[in-house]
Biopython code that builds the backbone (N, CA, C, O; Angstrom):
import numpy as np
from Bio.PDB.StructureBuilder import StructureBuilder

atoms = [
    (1, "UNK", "N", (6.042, 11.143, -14.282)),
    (1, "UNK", "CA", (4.784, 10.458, -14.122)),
    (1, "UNK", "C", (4.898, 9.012, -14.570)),
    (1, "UNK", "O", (4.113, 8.168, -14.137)),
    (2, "UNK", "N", (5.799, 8.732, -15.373)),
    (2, "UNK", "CA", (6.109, 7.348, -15.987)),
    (2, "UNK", "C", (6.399, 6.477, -15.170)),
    (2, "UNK", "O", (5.972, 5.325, -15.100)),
    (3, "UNK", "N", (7.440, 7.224, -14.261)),
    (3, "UNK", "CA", (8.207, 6.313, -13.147)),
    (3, "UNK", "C", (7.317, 5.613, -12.081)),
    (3, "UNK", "O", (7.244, 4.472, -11.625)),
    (4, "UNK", "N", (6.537, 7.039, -11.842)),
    (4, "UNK", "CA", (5.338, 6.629, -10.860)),
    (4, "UNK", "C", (4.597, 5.442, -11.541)),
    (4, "UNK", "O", (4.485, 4.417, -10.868)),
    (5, "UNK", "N", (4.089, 5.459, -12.773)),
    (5, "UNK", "CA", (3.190, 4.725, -13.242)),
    (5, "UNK", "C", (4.054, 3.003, -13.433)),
    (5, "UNK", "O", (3.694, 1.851, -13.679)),
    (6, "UNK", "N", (4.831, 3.439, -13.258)),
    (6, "UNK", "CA", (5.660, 1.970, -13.815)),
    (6, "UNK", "C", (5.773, 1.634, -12.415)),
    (6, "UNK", "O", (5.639, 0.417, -12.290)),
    (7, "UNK", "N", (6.006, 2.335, -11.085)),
    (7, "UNK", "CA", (6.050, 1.868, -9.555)),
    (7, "UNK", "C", (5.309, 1.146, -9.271)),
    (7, "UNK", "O", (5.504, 0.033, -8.783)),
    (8, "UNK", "N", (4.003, 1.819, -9.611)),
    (8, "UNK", "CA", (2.453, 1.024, -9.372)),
    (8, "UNK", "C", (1.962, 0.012, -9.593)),
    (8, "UNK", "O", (1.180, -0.613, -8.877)),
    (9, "UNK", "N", (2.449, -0.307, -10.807)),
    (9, "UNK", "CA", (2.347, -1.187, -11.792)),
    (9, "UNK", "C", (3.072, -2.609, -12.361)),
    (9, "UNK", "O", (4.244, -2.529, -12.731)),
    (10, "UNK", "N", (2.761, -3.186, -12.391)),
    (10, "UNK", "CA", (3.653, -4.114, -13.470)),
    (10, "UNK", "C", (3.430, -4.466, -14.489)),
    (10, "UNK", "O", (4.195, -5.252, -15.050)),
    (11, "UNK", "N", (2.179, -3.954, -15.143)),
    (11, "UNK", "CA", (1.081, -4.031, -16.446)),
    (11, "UNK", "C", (1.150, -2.751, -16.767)),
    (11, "UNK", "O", (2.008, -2.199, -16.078)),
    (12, "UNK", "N", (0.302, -1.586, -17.970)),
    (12, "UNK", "CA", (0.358, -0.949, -18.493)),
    (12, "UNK", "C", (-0.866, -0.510, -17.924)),
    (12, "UNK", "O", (-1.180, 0.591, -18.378)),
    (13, "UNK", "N", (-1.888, -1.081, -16.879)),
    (13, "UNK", "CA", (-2.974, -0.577, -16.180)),
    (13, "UNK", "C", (-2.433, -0.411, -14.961)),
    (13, "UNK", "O", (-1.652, -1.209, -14.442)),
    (14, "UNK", "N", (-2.829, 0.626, -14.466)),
    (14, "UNK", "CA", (-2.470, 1.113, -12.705)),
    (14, "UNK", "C", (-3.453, 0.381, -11.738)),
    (14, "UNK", "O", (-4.670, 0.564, -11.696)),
    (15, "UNK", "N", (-2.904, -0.266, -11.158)),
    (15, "UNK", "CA", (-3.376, -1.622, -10.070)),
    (15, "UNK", "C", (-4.329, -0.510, -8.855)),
    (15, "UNK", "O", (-3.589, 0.153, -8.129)),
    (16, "UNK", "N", (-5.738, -0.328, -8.657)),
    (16, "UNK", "CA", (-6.359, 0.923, -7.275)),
    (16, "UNK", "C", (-5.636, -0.283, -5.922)),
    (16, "UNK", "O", (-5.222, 0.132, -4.840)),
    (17, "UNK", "N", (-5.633, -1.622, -6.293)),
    (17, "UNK", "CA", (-4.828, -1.734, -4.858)),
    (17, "UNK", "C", (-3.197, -1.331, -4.881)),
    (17, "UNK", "O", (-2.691, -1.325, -3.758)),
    (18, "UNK", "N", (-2.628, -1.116, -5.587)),
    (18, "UNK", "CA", (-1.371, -0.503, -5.110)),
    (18, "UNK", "C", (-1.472, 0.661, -4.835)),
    (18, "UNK", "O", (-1.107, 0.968, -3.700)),
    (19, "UNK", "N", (-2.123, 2.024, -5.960)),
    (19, "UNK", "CA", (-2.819, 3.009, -5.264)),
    (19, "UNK", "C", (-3.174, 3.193, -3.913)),
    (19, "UNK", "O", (-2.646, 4.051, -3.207)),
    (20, "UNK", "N", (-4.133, 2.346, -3.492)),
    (20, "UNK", "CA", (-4.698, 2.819, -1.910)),
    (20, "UNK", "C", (-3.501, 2.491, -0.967)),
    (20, "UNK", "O", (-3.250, 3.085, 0.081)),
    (21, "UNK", "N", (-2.682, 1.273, -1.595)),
    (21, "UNK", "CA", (-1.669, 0.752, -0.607)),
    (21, "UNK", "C", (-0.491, 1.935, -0.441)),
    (21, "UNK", "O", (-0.023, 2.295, 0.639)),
    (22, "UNK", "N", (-0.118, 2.458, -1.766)),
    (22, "UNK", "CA", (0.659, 3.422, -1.320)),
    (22, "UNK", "C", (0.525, 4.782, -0.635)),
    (22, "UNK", "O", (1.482, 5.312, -0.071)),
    (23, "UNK", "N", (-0.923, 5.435, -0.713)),
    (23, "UNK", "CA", (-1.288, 5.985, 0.210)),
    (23, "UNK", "C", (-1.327, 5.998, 1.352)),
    (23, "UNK", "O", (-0.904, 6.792, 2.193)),
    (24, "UNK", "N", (-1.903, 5.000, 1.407)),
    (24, "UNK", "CA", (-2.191, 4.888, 3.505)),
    (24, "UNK", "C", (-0.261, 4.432, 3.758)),
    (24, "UNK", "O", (0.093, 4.736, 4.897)),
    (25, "UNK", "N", (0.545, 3.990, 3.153)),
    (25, "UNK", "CA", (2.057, 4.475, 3.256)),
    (25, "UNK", "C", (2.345, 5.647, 3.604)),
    (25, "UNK", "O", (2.843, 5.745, 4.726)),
    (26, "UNK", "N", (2.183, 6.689, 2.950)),
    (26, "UNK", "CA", (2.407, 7.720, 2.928)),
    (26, "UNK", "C", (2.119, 8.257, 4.377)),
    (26, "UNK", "O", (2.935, 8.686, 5.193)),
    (27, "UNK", "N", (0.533, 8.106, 4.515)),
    (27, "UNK", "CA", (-0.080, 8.557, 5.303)),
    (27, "UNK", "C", (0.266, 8.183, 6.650)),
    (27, "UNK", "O", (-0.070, 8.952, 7.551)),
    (28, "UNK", "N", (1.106, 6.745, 7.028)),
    (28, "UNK", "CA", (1.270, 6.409, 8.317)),
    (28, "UNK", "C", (2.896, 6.750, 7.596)),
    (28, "UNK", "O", (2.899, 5.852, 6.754)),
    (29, "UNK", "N", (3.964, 7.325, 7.451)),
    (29, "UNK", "CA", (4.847, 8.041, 7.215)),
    (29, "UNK", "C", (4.882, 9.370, 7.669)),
    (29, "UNK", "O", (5.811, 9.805, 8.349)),
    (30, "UNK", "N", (3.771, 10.127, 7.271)),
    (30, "UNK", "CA", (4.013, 11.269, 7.778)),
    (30, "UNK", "C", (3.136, 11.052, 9.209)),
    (30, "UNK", "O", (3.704, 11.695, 10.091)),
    (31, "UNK", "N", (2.096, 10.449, 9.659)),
    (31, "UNK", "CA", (1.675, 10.293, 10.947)),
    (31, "UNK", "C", (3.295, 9.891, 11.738)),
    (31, "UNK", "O", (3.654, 10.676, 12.615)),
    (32, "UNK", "N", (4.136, 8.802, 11.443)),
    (32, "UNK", "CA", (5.238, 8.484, 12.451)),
    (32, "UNK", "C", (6.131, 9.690, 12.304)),
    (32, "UNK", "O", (6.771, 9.880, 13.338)),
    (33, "UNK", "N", (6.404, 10.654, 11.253)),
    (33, "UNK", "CA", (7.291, 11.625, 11.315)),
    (33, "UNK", "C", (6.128, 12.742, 12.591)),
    (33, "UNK", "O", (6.457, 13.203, 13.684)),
    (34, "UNK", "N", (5.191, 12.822, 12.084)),
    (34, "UNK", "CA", (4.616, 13.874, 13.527)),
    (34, "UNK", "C", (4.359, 13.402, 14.367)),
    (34, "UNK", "O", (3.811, 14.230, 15.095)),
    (35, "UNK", "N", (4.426, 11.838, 15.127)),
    (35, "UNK", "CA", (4.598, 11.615, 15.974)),
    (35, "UNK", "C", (6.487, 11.602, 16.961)),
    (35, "UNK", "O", (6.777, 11.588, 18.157)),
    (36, "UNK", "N", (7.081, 11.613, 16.064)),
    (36, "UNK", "CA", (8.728, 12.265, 15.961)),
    (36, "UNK", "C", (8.536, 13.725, 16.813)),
    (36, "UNK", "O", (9.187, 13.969, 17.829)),
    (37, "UNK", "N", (7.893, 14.324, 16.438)),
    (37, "UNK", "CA", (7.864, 15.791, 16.212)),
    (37, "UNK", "C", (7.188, 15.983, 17.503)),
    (37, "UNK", "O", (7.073, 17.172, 17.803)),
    (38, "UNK", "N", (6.720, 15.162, 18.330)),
    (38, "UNK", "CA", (5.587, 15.464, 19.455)),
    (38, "UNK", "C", (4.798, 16.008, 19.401)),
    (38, "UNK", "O", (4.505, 16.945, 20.144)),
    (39, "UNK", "N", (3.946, 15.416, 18.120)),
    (39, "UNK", "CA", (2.583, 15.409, 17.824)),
    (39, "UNK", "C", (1.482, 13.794, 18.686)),
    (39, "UNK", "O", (1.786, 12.658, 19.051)),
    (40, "UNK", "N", (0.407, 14.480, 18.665)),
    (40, "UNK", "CA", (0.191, 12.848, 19.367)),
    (40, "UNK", "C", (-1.077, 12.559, 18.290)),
    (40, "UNK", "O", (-1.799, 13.474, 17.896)),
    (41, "UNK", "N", (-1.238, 11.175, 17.879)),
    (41, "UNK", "CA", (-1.513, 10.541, 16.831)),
    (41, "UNK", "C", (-2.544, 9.547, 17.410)),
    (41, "UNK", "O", (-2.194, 8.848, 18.361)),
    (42, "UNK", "N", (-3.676, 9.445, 16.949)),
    (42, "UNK", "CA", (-4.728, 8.426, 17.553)),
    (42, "UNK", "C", (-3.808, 7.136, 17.215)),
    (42, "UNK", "O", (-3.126, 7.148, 16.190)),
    (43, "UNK", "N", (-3.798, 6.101, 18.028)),
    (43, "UNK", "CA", (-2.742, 4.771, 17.809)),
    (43, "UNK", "C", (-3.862, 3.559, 17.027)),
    (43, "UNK", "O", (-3.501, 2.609, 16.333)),
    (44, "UNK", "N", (-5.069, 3.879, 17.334)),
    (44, "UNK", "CA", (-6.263, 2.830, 16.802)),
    (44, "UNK", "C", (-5.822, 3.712, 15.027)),
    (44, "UNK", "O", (-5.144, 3.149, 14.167)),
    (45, "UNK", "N", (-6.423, 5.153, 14.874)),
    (45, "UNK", "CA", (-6.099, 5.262, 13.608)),
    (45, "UNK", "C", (-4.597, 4.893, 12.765)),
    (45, "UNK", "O", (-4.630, 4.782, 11.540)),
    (46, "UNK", "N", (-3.241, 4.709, 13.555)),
    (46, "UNK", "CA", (-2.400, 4.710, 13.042)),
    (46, "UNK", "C", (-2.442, 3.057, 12.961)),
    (46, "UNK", "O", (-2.071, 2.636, 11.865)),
    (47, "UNK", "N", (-2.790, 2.135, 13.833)),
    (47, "UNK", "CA", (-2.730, 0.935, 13.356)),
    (47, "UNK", "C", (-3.519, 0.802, 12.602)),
    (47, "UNK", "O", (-3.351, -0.315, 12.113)),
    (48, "UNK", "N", (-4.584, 1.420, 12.037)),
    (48, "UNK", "CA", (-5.690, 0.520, 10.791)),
    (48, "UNK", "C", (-4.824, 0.648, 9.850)),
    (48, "UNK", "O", (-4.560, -0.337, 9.161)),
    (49, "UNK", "N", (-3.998, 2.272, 9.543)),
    (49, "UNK", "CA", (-3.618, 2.403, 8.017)),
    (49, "UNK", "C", (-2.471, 1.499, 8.320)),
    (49, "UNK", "O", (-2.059, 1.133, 7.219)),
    (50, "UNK", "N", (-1.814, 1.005, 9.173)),
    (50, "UNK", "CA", (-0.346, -0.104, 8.996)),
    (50, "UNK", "C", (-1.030, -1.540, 8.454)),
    (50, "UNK", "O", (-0.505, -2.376, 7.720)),
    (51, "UNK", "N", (-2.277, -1.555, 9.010)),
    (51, "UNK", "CA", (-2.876, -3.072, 8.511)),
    (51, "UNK", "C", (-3.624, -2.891, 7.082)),
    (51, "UNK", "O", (-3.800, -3.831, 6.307)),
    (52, "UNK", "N", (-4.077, -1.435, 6.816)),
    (52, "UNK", "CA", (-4.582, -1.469, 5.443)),
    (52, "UNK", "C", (-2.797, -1.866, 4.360)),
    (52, "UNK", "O", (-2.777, -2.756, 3.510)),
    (53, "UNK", "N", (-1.733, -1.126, 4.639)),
    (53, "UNK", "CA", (-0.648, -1.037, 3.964)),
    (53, "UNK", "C", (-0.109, -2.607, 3.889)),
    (53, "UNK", "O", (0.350, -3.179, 2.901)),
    (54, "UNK", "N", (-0.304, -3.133, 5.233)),
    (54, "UNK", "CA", (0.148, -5.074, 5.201)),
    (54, "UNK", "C", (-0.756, -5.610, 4.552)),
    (54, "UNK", "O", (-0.259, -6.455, 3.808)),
    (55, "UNK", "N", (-2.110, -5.536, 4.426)),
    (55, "UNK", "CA", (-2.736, -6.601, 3.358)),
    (55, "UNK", "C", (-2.811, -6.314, 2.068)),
    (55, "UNK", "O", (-3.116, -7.106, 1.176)),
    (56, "UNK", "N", (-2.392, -4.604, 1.889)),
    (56, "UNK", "CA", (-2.491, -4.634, 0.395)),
    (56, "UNK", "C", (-0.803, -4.789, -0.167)),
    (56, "UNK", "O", (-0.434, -4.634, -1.331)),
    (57, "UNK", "N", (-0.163, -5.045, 0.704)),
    (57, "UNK", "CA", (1.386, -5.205, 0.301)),
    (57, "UNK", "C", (1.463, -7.235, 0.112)),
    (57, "UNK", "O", (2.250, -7.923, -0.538)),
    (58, "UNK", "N", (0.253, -7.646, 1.018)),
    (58, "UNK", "CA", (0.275, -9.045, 0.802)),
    (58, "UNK", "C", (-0.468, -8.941, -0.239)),
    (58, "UNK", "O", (0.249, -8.984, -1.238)),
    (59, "UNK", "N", (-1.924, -8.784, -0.582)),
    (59, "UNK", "CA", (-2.627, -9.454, -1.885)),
    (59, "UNK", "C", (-1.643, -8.368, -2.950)),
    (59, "UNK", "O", (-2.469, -8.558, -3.843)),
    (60, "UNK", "N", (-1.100, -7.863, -3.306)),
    (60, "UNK", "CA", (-0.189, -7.514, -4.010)),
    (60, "UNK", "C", (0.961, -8.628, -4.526)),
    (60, "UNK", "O", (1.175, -9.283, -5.547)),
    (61, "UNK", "N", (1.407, -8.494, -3.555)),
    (61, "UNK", "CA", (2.541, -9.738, -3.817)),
    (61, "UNK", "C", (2.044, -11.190, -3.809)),
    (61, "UNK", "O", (2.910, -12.046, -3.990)),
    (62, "UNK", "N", (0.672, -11.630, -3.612)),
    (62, "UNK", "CA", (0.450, -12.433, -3.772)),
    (62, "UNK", "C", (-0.291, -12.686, -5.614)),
    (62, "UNK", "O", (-0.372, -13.760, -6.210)),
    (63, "UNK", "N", (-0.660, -11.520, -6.041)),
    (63, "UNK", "CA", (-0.526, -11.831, -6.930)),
    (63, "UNK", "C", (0.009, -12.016, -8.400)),
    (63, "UNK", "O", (-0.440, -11.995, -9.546)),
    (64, "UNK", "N", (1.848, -12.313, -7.406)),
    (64, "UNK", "CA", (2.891, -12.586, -8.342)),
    (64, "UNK", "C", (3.142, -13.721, -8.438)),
    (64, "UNK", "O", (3.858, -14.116, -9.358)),
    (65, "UNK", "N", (2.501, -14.757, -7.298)),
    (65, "UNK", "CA", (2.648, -15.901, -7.191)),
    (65, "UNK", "C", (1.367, -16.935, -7.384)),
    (65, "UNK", "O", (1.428, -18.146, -7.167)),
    (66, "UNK", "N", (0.494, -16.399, -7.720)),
    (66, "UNK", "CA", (-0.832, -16.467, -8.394)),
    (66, "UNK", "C", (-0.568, -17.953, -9.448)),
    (66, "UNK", "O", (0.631, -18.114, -9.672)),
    (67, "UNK", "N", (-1.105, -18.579, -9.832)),
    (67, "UNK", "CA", (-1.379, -19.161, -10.772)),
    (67, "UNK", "C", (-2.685, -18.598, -11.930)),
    (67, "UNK", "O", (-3.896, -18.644, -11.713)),
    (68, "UNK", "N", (-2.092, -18.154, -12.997)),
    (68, "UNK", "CA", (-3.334, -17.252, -14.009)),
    (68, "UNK", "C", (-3.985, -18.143, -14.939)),
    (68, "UNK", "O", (-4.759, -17.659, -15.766)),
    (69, "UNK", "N", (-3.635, -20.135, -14.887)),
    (69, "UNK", "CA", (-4.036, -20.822, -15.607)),
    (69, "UNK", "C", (-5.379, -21.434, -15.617)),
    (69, "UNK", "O", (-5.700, -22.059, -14.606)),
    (70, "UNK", "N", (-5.883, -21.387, -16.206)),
    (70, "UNK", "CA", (-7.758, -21.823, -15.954)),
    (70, "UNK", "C", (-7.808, -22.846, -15.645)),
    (70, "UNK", "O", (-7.406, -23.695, -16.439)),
    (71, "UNK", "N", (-8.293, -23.230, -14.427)),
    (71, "UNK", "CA", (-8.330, -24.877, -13.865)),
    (71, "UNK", "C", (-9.609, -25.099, -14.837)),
    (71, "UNK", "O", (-10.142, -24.087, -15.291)),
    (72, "UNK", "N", (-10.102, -26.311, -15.162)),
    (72, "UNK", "CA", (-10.596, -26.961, -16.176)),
    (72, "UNK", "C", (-11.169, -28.247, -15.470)),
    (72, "UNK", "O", (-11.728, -29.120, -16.135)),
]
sb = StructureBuilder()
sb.init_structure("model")
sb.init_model(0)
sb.init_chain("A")
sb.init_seg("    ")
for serial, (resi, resn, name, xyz) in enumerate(atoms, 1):
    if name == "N":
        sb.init_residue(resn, " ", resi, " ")
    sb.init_atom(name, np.array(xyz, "f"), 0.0, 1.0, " ", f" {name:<3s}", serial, name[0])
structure = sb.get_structure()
């Protein structure tokens, strides 16, 4: 559970946007594995969760490059 928590994280608080981001991962993971499988997959639902996973993989990483200094 540590590992997980330290994945999520880069603070000692668990980030809900990396949470949701790694979900809807998951979730369009196993949608492309059952679409593998010749399952057929709504393509509107499989693109929202690829665009929920790209903006929370951007404001994520964007806020490593953040400036945290109090403009004044």
């Amino acid at each position: 559970m540590t590992s997980l928590n330290t994945m999520l994280s880069s603070d000692p608080t668990v980030s809900s946007k990396r949470v949701i981001t790694f979900l809807a991962f998951l979730l369009c993971a196993a949608a492309f594995i059952a679409m593998i499988l010749g399952h057929t997959i709504d393509t509107k639902l499989f693109d929202s969760m690829m665009f929920i996973v790209i903006a929370g993989l951007g404001f994520t990483a964007s806020e490593k490059f953040a400036s945290t200094k109090e403009i004044k």
